[in-house]
BAPAPA-844538 format. One record per residue: residue number from 1; residue in one letter; x, z, y of N, C-alpha, C in turn. Coordinates in Angstrom, 3 decimals, m for minus. Example, Ala and Ser with C-alpha at 12.3 -4.5 7.8 and 13.67 -1.06 7.14 Angstrom:
BAPAPA-844538
+-----+--------+----------+----------+----------+----------+----------+----------+----------+----------+----------+
| num | residu |      nxx |      nzz |      nyy |     caxx |     cazz |     cayy |      cxx |      czz |      cyy |
+-----+--------+----------+----------+----------+----------+----------+----------+----------+----------+----------+
|   1 |      A |   13.190 |    7.800 |   m5.690 |   12.300 |    7.800 |   m4.500 |   13.200 |    7.800 |   m3.300 |
|   2 |      S |   12.850 |    7.080 |   m2.250 |   13.670 |    7.140 |   m1.060 |   12.900 |    7.870 |    0.030 |
+-----+--------+----------+----------+----------+----------+----------+----------+----------+----------+----------+
end
This chain:
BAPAPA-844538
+-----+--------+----------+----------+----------+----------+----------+----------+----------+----------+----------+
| num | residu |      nxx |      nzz |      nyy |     caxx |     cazz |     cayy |      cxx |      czz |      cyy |
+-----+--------+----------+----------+----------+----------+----------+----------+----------+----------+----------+
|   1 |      X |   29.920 |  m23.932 |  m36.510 |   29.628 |  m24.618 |  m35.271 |   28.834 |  m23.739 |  m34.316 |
|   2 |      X |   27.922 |  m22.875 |  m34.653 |   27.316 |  m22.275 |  m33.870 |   27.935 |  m21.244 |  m33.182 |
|   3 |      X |   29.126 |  m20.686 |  m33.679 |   30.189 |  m19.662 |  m33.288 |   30.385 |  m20.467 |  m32.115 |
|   4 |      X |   31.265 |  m21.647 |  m32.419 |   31.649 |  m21.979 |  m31.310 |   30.864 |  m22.191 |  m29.873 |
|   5 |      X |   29.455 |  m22.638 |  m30.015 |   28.188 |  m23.292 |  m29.080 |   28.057 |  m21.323 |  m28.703 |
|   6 |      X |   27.740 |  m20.325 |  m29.611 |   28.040 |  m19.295 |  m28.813 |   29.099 |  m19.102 |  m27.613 |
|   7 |      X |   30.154 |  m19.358 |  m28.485 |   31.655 |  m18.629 |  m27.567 |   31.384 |  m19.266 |  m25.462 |
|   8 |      X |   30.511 |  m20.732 |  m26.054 |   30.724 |  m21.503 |  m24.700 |   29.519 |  m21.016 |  m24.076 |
|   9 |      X |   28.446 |  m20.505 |  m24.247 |   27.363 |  m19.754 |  m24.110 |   27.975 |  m18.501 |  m22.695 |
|  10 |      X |   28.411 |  m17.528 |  m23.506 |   29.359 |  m16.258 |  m23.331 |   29.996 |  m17.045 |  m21.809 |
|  11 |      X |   30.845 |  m17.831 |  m22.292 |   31.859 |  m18.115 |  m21.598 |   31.634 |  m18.540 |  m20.235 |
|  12 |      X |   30.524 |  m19.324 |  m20.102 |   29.817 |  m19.765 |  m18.694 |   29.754 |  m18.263 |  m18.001 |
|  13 |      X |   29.109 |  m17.451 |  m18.882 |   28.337 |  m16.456 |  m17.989 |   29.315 |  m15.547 |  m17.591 |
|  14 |      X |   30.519 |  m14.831 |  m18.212 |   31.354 |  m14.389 |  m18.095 |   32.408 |  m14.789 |  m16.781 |
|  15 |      X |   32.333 |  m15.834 |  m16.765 |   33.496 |  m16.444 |  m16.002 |   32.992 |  m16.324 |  m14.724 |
|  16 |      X |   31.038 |  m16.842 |  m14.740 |   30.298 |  m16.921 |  m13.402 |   30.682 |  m15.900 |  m12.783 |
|  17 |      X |   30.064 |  m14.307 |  m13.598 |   30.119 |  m13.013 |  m13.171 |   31.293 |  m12.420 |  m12.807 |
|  18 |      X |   32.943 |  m12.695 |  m13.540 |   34.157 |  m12.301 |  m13.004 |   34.161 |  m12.963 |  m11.354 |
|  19 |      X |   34.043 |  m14.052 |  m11.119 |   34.445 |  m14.690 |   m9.815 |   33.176 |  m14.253 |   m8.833 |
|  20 |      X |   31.958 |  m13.535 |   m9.062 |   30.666 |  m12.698 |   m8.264 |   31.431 |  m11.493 |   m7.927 |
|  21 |      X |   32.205 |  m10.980 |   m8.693 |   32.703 |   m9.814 |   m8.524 |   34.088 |   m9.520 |   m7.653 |
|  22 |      X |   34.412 |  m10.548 |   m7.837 |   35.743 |  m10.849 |   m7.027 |   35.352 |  m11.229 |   m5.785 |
|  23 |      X |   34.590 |  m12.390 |   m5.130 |   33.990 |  m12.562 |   m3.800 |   32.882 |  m11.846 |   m3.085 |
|  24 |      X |   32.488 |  m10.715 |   m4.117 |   31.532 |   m9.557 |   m3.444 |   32.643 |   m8.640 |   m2.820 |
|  25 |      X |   33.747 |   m8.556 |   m3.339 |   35.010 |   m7.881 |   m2.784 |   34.844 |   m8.095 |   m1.587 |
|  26 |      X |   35.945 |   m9.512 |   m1.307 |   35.861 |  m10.285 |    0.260 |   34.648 |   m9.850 |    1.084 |
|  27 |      X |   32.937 |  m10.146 |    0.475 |   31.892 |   m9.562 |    1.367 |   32.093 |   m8.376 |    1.493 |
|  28 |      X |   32.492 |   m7.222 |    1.273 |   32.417 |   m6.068 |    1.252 |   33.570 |   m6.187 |    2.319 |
|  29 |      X |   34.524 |   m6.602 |    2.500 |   35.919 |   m6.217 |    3.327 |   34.880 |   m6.879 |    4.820 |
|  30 |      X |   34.436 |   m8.051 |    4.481 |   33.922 |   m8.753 |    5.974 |   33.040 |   m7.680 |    6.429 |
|  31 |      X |   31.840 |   m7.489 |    5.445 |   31.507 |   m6.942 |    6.199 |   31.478 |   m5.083 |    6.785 |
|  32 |      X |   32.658 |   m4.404 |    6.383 |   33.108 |   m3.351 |    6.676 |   33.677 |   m3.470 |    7.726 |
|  33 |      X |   34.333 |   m4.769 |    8.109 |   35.393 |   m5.154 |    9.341 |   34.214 |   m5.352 |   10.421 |
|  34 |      X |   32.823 |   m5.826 |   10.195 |   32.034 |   m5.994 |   11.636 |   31.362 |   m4.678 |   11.820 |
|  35 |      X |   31.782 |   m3.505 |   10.670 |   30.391 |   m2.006 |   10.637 |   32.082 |   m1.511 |   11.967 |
|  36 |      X |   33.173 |   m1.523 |   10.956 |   34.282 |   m0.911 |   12.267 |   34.610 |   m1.400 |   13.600 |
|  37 |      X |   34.047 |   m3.108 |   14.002 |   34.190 |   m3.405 |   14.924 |   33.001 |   m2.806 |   16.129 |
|  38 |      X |   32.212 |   m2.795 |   15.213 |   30.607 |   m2.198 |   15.894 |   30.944 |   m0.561 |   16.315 |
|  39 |      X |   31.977 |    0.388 |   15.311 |   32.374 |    1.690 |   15.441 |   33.260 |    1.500 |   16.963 |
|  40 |      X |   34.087 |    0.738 |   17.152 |   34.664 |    0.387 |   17.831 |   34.484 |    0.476 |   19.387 |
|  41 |      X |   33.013 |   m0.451 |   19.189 |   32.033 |   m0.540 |   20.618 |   31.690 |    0.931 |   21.388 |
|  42 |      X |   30.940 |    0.963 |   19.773 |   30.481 |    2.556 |   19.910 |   31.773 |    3.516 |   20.565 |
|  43 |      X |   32.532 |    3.870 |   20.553 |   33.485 |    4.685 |   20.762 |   33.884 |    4.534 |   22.609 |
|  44 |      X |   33.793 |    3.418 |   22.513 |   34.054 |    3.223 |   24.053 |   33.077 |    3.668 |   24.753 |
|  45 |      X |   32.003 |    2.973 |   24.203 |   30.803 |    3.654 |   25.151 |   30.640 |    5.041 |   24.781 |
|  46 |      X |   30.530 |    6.025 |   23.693 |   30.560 |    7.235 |   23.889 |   31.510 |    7.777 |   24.715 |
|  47 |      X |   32.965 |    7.506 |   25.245 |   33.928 |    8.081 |   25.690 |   33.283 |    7.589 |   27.304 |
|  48 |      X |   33.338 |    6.309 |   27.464 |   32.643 |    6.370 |   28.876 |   31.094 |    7.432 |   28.767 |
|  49 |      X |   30.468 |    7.798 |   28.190 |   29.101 |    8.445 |   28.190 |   29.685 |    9.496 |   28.695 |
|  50 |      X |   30.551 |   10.474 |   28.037 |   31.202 |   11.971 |   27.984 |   31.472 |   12.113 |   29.320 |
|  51 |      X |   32.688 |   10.504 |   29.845 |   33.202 |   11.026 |   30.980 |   32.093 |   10.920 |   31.771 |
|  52 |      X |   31.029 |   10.313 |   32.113 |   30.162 |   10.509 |   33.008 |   29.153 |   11.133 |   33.240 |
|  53 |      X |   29.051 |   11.283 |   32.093 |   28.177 |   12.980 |   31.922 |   28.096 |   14.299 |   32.589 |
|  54 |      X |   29.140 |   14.436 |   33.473 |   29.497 |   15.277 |   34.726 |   29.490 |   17.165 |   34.091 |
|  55 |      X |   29.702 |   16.739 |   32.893 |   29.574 |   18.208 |   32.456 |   31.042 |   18.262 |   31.406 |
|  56 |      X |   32.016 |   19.029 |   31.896 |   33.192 |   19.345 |   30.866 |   33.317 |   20.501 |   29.514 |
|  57 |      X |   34.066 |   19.867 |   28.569 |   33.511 |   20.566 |   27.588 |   33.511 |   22.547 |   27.777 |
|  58 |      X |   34.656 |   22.892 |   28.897 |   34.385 |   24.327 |   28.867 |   33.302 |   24.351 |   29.293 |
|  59 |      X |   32.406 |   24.176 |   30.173 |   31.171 |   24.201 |   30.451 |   30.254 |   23.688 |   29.428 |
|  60 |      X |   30.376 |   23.390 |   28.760 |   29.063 |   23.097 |   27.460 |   29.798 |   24.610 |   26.753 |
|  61 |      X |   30.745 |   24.848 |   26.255 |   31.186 |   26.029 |   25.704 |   30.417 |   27.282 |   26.208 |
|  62 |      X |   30.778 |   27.634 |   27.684 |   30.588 |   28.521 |   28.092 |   28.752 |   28.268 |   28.336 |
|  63 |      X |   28.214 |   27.133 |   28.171 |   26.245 |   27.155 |   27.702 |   26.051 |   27.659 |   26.546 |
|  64 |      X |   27.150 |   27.473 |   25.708 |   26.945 |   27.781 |   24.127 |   26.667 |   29.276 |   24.231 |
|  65 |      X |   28.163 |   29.975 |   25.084 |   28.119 |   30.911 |   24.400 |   27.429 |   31.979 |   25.223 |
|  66 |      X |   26.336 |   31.477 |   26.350 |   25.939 |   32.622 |   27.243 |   24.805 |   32.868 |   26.593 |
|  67 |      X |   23.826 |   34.362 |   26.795 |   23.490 |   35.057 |   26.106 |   22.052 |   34.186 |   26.724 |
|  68 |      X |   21.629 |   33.918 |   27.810 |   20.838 |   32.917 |   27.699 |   20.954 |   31.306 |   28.642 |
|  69 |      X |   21.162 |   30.880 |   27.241 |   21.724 |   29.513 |   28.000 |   20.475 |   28.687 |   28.536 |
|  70 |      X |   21.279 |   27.991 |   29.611 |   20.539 |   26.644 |   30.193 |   20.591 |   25.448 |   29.924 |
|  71 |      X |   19.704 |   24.976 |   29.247 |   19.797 |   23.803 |   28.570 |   19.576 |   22.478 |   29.611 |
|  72 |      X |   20.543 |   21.601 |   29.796 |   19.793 |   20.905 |   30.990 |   20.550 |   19.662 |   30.219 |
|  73 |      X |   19.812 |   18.441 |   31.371 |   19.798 |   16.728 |   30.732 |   21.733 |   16.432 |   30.137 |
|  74 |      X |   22.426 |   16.768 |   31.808 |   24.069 |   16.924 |   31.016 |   24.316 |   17.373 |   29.878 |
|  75 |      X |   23.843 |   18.770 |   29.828 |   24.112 |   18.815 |   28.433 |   23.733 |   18.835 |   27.268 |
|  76 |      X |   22.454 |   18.030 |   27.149 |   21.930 |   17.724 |   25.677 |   23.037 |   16.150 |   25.937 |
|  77 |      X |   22.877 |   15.198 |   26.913 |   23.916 |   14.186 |   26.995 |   25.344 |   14.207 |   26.379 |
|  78 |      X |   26.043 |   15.189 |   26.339 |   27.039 |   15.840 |   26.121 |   26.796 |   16.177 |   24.325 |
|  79 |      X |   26.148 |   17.185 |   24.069 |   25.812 |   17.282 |   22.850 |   25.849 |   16.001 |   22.088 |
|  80 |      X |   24.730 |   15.071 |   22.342 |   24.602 |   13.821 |   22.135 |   25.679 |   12.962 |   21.367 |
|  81 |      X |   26.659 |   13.256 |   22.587 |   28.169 |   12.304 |   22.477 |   29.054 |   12.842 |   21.778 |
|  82 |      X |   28.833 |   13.894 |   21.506 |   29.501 |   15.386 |   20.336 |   29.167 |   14.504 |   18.886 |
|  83 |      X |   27.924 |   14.419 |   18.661 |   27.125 |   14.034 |   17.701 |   27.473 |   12.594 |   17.467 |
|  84 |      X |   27.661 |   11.342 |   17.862 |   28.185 |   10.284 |   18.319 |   29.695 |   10.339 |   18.153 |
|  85 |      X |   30.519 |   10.707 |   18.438 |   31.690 |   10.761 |   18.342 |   32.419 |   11.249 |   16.875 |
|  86 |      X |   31.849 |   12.353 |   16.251 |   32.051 |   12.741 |   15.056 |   31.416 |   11.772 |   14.021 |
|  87 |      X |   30.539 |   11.058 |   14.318 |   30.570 |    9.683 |   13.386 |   31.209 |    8.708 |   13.211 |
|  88 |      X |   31.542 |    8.153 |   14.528 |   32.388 |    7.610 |   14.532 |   33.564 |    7.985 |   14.249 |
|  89 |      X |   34.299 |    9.107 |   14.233 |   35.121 |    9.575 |   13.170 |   35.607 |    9.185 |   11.893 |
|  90 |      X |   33.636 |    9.756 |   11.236 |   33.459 |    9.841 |    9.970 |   33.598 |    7.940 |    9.338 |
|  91 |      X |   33.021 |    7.548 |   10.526 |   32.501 |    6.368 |    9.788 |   33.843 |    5.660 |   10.033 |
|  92 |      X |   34.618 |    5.478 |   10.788 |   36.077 |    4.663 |   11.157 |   36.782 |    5.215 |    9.328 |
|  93 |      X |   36.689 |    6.714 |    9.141 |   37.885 |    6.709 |    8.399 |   36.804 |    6.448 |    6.633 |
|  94 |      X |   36.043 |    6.261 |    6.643 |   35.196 |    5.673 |    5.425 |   35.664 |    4.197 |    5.535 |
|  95 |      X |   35.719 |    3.606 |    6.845 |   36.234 |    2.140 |    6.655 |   37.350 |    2.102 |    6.371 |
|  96 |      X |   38.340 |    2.552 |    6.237 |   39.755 |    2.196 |    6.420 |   39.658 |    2.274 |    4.974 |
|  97 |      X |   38.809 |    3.452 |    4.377 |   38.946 |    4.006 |    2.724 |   38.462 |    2.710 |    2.354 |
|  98 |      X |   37.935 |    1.513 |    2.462 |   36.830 |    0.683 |    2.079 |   37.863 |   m0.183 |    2.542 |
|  99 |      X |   38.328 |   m0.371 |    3.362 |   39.426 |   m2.161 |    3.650 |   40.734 |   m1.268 |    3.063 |
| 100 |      X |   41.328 |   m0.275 |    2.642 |   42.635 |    0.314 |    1.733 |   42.476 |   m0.720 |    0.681 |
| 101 |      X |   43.605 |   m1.298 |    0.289 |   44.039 |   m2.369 |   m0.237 |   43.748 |   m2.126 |   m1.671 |
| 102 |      X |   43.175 |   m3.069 |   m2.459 |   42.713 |   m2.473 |   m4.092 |   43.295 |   m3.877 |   m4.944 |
| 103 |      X |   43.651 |   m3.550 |   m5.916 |   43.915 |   m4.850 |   m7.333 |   43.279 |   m5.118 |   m7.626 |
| 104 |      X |   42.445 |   m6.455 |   m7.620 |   41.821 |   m7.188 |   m8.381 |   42.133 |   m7.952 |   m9.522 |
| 105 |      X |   41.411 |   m7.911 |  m10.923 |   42.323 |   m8.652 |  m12.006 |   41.456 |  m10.419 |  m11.793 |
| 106 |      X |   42.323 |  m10.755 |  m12.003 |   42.231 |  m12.788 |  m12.333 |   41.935 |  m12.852 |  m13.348 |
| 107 |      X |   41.908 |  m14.357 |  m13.429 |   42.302 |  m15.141 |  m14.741 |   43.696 |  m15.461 |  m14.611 |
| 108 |      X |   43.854 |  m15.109 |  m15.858 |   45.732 |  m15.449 |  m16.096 |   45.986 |  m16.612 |  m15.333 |
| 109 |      X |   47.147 |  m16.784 |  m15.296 |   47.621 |  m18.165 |  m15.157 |   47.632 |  m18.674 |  m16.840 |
| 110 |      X |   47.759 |  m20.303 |  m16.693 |   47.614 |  m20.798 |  m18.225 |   49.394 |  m20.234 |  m18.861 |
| 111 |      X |   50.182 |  m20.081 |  m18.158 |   51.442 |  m19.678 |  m19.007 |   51.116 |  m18.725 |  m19.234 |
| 112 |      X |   50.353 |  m17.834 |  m19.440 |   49.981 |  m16.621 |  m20.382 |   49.610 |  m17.276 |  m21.772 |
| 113 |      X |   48.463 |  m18.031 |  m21.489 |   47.994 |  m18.196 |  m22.877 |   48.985 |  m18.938 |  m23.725 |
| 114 |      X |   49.605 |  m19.950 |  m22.867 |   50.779 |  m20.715 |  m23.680 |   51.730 |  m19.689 |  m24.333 |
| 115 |      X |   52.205 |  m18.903 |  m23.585 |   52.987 |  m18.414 |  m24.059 |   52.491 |  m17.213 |  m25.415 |
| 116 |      X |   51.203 |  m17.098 |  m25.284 |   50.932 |  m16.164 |  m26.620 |   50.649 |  m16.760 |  m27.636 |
| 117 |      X |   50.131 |  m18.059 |  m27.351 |   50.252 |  m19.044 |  m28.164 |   51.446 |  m19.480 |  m29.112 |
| 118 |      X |   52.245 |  m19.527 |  m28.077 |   54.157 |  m19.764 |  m28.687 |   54.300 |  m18.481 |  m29.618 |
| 119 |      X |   53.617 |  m17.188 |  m29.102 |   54.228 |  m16.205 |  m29.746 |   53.793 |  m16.053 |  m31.099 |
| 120 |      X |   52.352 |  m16.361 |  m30.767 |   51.766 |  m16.124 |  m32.348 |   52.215 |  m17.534 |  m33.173 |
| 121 |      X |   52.543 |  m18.500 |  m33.097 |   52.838 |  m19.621 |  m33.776 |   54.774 |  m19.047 |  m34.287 |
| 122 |      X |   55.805 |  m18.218 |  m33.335 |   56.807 |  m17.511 |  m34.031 |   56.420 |  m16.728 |  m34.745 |
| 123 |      X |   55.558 |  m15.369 |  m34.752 |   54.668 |  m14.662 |  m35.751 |   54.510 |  m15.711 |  m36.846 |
| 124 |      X |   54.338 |  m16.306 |  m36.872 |   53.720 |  m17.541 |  m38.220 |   54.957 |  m17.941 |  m38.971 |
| 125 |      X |   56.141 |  m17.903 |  m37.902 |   57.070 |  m19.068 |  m38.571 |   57.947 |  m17.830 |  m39.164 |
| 126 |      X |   57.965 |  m16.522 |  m38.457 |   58.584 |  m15.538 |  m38.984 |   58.366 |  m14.563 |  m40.077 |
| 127 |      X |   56.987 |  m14.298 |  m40.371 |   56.319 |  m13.974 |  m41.543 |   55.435 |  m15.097 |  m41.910 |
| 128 |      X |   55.725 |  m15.467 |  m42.847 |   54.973 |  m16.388 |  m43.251 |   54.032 |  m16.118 |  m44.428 |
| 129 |      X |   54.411 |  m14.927 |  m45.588 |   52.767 |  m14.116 |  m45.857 |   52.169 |  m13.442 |  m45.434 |
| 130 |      X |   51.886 |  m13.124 |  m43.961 |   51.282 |  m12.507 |  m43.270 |   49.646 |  m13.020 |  m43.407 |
| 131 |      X |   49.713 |  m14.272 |  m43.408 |   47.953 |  m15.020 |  m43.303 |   47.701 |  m14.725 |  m42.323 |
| 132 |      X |   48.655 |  m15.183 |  m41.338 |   48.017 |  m15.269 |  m39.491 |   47.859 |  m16.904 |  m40.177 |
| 133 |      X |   46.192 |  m17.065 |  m39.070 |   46.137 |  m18.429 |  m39.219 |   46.685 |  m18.686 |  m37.621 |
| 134 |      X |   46.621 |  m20.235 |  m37.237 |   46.801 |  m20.569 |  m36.090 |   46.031 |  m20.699 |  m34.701 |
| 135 |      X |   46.591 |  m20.360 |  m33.980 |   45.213 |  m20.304 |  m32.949 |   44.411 |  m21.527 |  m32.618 |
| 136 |      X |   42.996 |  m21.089 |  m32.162 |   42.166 |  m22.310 |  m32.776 |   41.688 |  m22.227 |  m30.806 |
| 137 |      X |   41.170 |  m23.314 |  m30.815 |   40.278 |  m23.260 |  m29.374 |   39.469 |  m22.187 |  m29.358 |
| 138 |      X |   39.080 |  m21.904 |  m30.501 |   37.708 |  m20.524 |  m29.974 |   38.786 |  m19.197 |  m29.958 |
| 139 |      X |   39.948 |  m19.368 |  m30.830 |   40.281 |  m17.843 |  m30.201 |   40.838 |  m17.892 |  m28.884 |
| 140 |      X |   41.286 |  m18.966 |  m28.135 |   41.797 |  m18.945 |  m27.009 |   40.394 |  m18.657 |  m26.260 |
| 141 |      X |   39.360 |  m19.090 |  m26.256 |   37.939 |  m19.177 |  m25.520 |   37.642 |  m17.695 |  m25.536 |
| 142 |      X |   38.021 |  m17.136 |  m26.770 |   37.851 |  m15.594 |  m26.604 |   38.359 |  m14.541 |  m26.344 |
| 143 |      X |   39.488 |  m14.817 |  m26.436 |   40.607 |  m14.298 |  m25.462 |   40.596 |  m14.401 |  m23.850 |
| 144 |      X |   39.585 |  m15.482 |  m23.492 |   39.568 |  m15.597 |  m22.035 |   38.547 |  m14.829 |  m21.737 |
| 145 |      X |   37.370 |  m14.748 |  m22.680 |   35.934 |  m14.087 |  m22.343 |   36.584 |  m12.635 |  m22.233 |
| 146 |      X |   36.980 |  m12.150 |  m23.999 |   37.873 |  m10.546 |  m23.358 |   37.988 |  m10.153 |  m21.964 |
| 147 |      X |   39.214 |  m11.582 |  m21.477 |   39.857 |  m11.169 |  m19.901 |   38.790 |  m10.979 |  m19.027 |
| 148 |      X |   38.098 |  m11.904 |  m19.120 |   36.803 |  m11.816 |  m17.985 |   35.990 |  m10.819 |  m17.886 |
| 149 |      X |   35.668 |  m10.622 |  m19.552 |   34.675 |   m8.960 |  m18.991 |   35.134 |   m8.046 |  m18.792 |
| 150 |      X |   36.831 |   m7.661 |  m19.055 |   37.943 |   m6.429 |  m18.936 |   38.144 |   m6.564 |  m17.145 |
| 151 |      X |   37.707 |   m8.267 |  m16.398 |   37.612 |   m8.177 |  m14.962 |   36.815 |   m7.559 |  m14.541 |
| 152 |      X |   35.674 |   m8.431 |  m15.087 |   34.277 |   m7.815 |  m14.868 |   34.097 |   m6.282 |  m14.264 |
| 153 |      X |   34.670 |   m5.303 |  m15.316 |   34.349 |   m4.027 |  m15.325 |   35.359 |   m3.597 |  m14.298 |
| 154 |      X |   36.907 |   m4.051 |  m13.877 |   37.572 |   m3.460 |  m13.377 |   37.157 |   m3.294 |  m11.793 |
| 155 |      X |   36.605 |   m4.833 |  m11.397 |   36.328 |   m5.681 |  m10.498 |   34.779 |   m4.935 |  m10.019 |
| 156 |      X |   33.831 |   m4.541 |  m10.405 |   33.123 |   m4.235 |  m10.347 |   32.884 |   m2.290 |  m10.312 |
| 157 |      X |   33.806 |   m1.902 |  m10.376 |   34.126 |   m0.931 |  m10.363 |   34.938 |   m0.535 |   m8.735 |
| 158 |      X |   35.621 |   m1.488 |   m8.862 |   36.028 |   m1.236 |   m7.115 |   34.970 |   m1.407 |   m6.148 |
| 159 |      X |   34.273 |   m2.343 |   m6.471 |   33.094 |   m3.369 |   m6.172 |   32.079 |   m1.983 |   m5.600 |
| 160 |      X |   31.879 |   m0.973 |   m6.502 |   31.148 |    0.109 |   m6.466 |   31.290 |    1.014 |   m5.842 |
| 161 |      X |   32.490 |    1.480 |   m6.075 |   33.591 |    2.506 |   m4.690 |   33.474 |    2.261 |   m3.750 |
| 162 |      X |   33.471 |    0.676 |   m3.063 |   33.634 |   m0.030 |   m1.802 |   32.775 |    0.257 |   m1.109 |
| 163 |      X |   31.841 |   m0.164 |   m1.961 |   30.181 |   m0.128 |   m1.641 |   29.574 |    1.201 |   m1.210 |
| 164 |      X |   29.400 |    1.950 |   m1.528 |   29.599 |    3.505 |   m1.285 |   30.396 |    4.200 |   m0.217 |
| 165 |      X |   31.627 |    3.597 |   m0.069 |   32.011 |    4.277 |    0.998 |   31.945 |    3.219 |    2.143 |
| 166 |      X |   31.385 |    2.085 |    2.531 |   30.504 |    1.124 |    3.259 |   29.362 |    1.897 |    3.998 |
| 167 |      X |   28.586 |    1.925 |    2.807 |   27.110 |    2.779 |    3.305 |   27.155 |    3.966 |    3.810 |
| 168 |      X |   28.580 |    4.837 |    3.355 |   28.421 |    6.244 |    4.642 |   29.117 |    5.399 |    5.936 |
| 169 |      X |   29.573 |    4.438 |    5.955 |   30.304 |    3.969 |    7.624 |   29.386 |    3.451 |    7.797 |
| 170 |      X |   28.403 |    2.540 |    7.207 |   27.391 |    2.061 |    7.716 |   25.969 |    3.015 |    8.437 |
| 171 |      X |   25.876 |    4.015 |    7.973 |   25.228 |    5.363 |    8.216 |   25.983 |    6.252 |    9.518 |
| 172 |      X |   26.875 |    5.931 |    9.868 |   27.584 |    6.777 |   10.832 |   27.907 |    5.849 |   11.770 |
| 173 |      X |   27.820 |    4.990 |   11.703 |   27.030 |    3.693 |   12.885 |   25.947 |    3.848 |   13.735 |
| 174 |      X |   25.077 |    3.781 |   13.053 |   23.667 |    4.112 |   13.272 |   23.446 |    5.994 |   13.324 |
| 175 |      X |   24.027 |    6.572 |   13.076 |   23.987 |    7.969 |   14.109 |   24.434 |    7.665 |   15.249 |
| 176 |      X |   25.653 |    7.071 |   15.625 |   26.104 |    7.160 |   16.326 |   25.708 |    6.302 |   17.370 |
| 177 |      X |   25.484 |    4.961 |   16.871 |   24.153 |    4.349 |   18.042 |   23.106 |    4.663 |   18.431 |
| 178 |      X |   22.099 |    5.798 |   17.712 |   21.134 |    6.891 |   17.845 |   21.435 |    7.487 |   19.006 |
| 179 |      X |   22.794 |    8.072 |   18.543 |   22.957 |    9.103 |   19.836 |   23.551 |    8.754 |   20.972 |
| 180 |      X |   23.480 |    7.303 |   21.073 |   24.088 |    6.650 |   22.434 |   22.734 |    6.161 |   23.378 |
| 181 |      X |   21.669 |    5.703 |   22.009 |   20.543 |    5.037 |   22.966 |   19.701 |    6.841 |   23.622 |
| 182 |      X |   19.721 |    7.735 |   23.016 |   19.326 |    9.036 |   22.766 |   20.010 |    9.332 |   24.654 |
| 183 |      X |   21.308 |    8.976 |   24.456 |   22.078 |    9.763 |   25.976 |   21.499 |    8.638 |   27.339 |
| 184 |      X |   21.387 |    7.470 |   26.550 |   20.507 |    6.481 |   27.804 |   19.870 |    6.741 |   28.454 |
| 185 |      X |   18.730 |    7.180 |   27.419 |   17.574 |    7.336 |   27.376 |   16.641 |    8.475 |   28.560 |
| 186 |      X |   17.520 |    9.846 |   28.204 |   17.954 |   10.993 |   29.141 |   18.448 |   10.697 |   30.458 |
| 187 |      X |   19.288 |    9.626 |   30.063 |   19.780 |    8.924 |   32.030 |   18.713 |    8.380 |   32.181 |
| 188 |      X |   18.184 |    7.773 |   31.687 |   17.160 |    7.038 |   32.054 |   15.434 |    7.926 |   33.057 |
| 189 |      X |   15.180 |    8.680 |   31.915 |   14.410 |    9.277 |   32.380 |   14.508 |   10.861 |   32.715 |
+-----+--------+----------+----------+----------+----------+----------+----------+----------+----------+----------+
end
C-alpha cells in the first residue's frame, strides 16, 4: 500500500512540473514577441536618428580615417546609431532563434496506454510462461510518471536554450535604447 500512496505522491508533483515547463515555453515566446516588438520601435527610431543626423556615412569614414580627426556632436550621434543598430541586429536575430519553432513532449493521449495495455495483455496470451503479470494501476501510474519526467527534462531543456537566447535579445534592447536616449541626449544638449 505504501508503494502505491508513493506512486500518487510522485505523480502530483511530476505532472505539476511537466505542464510549468510547457507554459514557461508560451511565457518565453510572449515574452520574446514584446523584447522584438520593442527591437522593432527601436529600429525606426535609430533609422530616423541616422537620417537626421546630417552626417553621411562617407563622412564619418573619412573622420575615421583622417590622421587627425574631428570629433563633433553628428558624429558621436552617428556612432551612437552604429552602436544601436548592430543590436538590434543582434538582438532581432536571437529572437527569431528563441520564437524558431521547437517540440514539446505531452502526455500521451489515453490510446497509448490502452493500447500497451492490449499489447502486454497479447504478450500474456502469447507466452504464457513468460510470468508477465498484468498491468496493475500502479504500473500504468508509472509509466505516466516515466513520461512526465522524460517531459520534464526534454521540456526544460528547450525551456533553457530559449531562455538564454532571450537574455542576449533582451540585452541588445537595452544597448540599443542606451544608444538612442545617448543620441537625444547630444540633440538635446
Amino acid at each position: 500500500m505504501a508503494a502505491t500512496e508513493d506512486l500518487r505522491a510522485v505523480e502530483s508533483v511530476a505532472f505539476e512540473r511537466d505542464q510549468q515547463e510547457f507554459a514557461l515555453g508560451d511565457t518565453l515566446d510572449i515574452k520574446t514577441g514584446l523584447i522584438l516588438a520593442s527591437l522593432t520601435f527601436l529600429a525606426i527610431l535609430s533609422g530616423d536618428l541616422m537620417k537626421s543626423s546630417g552626417i553621411s556615412h562617407v563622412e564619418c569614414w573619412a573622420m575615421l580615417t583622417d590622421k587627425q580627426p574631428m570629433i563633433t556632436g553628428a558624429f558621436l550621434q552617428w556612432l551612437a546609431q552604429l552602436v544601436s543598430v548592430l543590436a538590434i541586429i543582434v538582438g532581432g536575430t536571437y529572437s527569431v532563434l528563441v520564437l524558431y519553432p521547437r517540440d514539446y513532449d505531452r502526455e500521451p493521449p489515453p490510446s497509448k496506454y490502452v493500447s500497451w495495455i492490449a499489447d502486454m495483455e497479447k504478450y500474456r496470451a502469447d507466452y504464457p510462461n513468460a510470468n508477465v503479470q498484468p498491468v496493475t494501476a500502479d504500473d500504468l501510474t508509472a509509466a505516466r510518471i516515466d513520461n512526465a519526467i522524460a517531459n520534464v527534462k526534454k521540456n526544460g531543456d528547450n525551456n533553457k536554450r530559449k531562455s538564454s537566447l532571450m537574455f542576449v535579445a533582451f540585452l541588445c534592447t537595452v544597448i540599443s535604447f542606451g544608444a538612442n536616449v545617448f543620441t537625444l541626449a547630444i540633440r538635446l544638449f
